[in-house]
C-alpha positions, 0 to 999 in steps of 0.5 A, a space after each residue: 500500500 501507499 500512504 499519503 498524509 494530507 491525502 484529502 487535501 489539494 496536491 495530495 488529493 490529486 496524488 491519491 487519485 493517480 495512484 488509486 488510477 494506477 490500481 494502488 492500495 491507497 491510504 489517506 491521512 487526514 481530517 475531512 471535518 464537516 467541510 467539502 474536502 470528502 469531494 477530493 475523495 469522492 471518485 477513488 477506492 481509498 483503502 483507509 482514511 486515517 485521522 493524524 492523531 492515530 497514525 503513530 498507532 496506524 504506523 506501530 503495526 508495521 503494515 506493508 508499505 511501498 511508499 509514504 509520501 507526506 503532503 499533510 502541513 500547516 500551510 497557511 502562510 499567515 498562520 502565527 501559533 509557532 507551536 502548533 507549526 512546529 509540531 505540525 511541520 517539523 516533528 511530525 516529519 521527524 517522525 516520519 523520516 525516522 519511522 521509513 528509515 527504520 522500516 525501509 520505506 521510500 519517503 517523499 515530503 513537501 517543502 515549499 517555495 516560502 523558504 526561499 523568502 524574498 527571492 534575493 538569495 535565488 531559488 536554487 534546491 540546495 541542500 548544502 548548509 551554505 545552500 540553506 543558510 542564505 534563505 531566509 523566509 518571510 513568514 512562520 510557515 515557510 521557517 517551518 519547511 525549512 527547518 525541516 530542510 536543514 534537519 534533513 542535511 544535519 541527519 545525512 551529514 550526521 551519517 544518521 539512518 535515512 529512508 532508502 530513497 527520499 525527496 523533499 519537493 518544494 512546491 511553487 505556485 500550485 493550482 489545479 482541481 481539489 483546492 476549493 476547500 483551501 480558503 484564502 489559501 487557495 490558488 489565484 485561479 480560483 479566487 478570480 475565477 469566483 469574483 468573475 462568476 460573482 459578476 465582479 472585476 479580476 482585483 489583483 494587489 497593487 504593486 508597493 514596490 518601486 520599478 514594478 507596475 500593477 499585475 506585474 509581480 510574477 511567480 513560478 505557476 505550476 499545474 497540479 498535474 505536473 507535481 504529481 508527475 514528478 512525486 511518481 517519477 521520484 517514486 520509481 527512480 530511487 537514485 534520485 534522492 534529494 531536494 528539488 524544486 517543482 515548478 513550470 521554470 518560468 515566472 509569470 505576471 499575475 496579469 498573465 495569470 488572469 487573463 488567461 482565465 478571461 480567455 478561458 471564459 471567452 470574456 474580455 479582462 476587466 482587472 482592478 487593482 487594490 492595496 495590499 493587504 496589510 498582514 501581507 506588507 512585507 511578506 509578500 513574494 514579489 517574484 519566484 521562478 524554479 531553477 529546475 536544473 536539478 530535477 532535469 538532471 536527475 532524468 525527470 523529462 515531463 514538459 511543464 504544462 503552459 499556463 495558458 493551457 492549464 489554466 484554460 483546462 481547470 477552468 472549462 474541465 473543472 470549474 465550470 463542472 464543479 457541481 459534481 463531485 464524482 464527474 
C-alpha cells in the first residue's frame, strides 16, 4: 500500500487519485471535518482514511508499505501559533523520516517555495548548509519547511539512518482541481475565477514596490498535474534522492495569470487593482521562478504544462463542472 498524509487535501488529493488510477492500495491521512474536502475523495477506492492523531498507532503495526509520501502541513502562510507549526511541520516529519528509515520505506515530503523568502538569495534546491543558510523566509510557515530542510542535511551529514530513497519537493505556485476547500489559501485561479462568476472585476494587489507596475509581480505557476508527475517519477527512480524544486521554470505576471482565465471564459479582462493587504506588507513574494536544473538532471523529462493551457483546462474541465463531485 501507499500512504499519503494530507491525502484529502489539494496536491495530495490529486496524488491519491493517480495512484488509486494506477490500481494502488491507497491510504489517506487526514481530517475531512464537516467541510467539502470528502469531494477530493469522492471518485477513488481509498483503502483507509486515517485521522493524524492515530497514525503513530496506524504506523506501530508495521503494515506493508511501498511508499509514504507526506503532503499533510500547516500551510497557511499567515498562520502565527509557532507551536502548533512546529509540531505540525517539523516533528511530525521527524517522525516520519525516522519511522521509513527504520522500516525501509521510500519517503517523499513537501517543502515549499516560502523558504526561499524574498527571492534575493535565488531559488536554487540546495541542500548544502551554505545552500540553506542564505534563505531566509518571510513568514512562520515557510521557517517551518525549512527547518525541516536543514534537519534533513544535519541527519545525512550526521551519517544518521535515512529512508532508502527520499525527496523533499518544494512546491511553487500550485493550482489545479481539489483546492476549493483551501480558503484564502487557495490558488489565484480560483479566487478570480469566483469574483468573475460573482459578476465582479479580476482585483489583483497593487504593486508597493518601486520599478514594478500593477499585475506585474510574477511567480513560478505550476499545474497540479505536473507535481504529481514528478512525486511518481521520484517514486520509481530511487537514485534520485534529494531536494528539488517543482515548478513550470518560468515566472509569470499575475496579469498573465488572469487573463488567461478571461480567455478561458471567452470574456474580455476587466482587472482592478487594490492595496495590499496589510498582514501581507512585507511578506509578500514579489517574484519566484524554479531553477529546475536539478530535477532535469536527475532524468525527470515531463514538459511543464503552459499556463495558458492549464489554466484554460481547470477552468472549462473543472470549474465550470464543479457541481459534481464524482464527474
Amino acid at each position: 500500500m501507499h500512504i499519503v498524509t494530507g491525502g484529502a487535501g489539494f496536491i495530495g488529493s490529486n496524488l491519491v487519485a493517480a495512484l488509486c488510477a494506477r490500481g494502488e492500495e491507497v491510504v489517506v491521512v487526514d481530517r475531512l471535518r464537516q467541510g467539502q474536502k470528502w469531494r477530493n475523495l469522492a471518485k477513488h477506492p481509498v483503502a483507509a482514511i486515517v485521522p493524524p492523531e492515530e497514525l503513530r498507532a496506524f504506523l506501530g503495526r508495521h503494515p506493508p508499505v511501498r511508499a509514504l509520501f507526506h503532503m499533510g502541513a500547516i500551510s497557511a502562510t499567515t498562520e502565527t501559533d509557532g507551536d502548533l507549526v512546529a509540531a505540525t511541520n517539523i516533528a511530525l516529519p521527524q517522525y516520519l523520516w525516522d519511522w521509513c528509515a527504520e522500516a525501509r520505506v521510500p519517503f517523499i515530503y513537501a517543502s515549499s517555495a516560502a523558504t526561499y523568502g524574498d527571492g534575493s538569495q535565488g531559488f536554487e534546491d540546495d541542500l548544502s548548509p551554505a545552500g540553506l543558510a542564505r534563505l531566509r523566509p518571510l513568514n512562520l510557515y515557510g521557517w517551518s519547511k525549512l527547518a525541516f530542510d536543514r534537519r534533513v542535511a544535519q541527519l545525512l551529514a550526521l551519517g544518521r539512518p535515512r529512508p532508502p530513497s527520499w525527496a523533499g519537493l518544494r512546491f511553487f505556485n500550485v493550482y489545479g482541481p481539489n483546492e476549493h476547500h483551501k480558503g484564502r489559501m487557495a490558488s489565484v485561479v480560483l479566487h478570480k475565477f469566483n469574483q468573475i462568476m460573482r459578476g465582479e472585476e479580476a482585483t489583483l494587489f497593487a504593486s508597493d514596490r518601486e520599478g514594478i507596475a500593477d499585475g506585474e509581480q510574477k511567480r513560478d505557476f505550476v499545474h497540479v498535474e505536473d507535481c504529481v508527475a514528478a512525486m511518481l517519477w521520484l517514486e520509481a527512480n530511487p537514485a534520485a534522492s534529494g531536494l528539488y524544486n517543482i515548478g513550470s521554470g518560468r515566472a509569470r505576471s499575475f496579469l498573465d495569470l488572469t487573463r488567461a482565465i478571461y480567455a478561458a471564459l471567452g470574456r474580455n479582462a476587466e482587472i482592478r487593482f487594490v492595496p495590499m493587504p496589510d498582514d501581507l506588507k512585507g511578506k509578500y513574494q514579489y517574484f519566484t521562478e524554479a531553477r529546475m536544473d536539478r530535477l532535469r538532471g536527475a532524468g525527470f523529462a515531463k514538459p511543464p504544462v503552459a499556463l495558458e493551457d492549464g489554466v484554460a483546462r481547470y477552468v472549462r474541465d473543472v470549474l465550470l463542472r464543479a457541481e459534481d463531485p464524482f464527474a
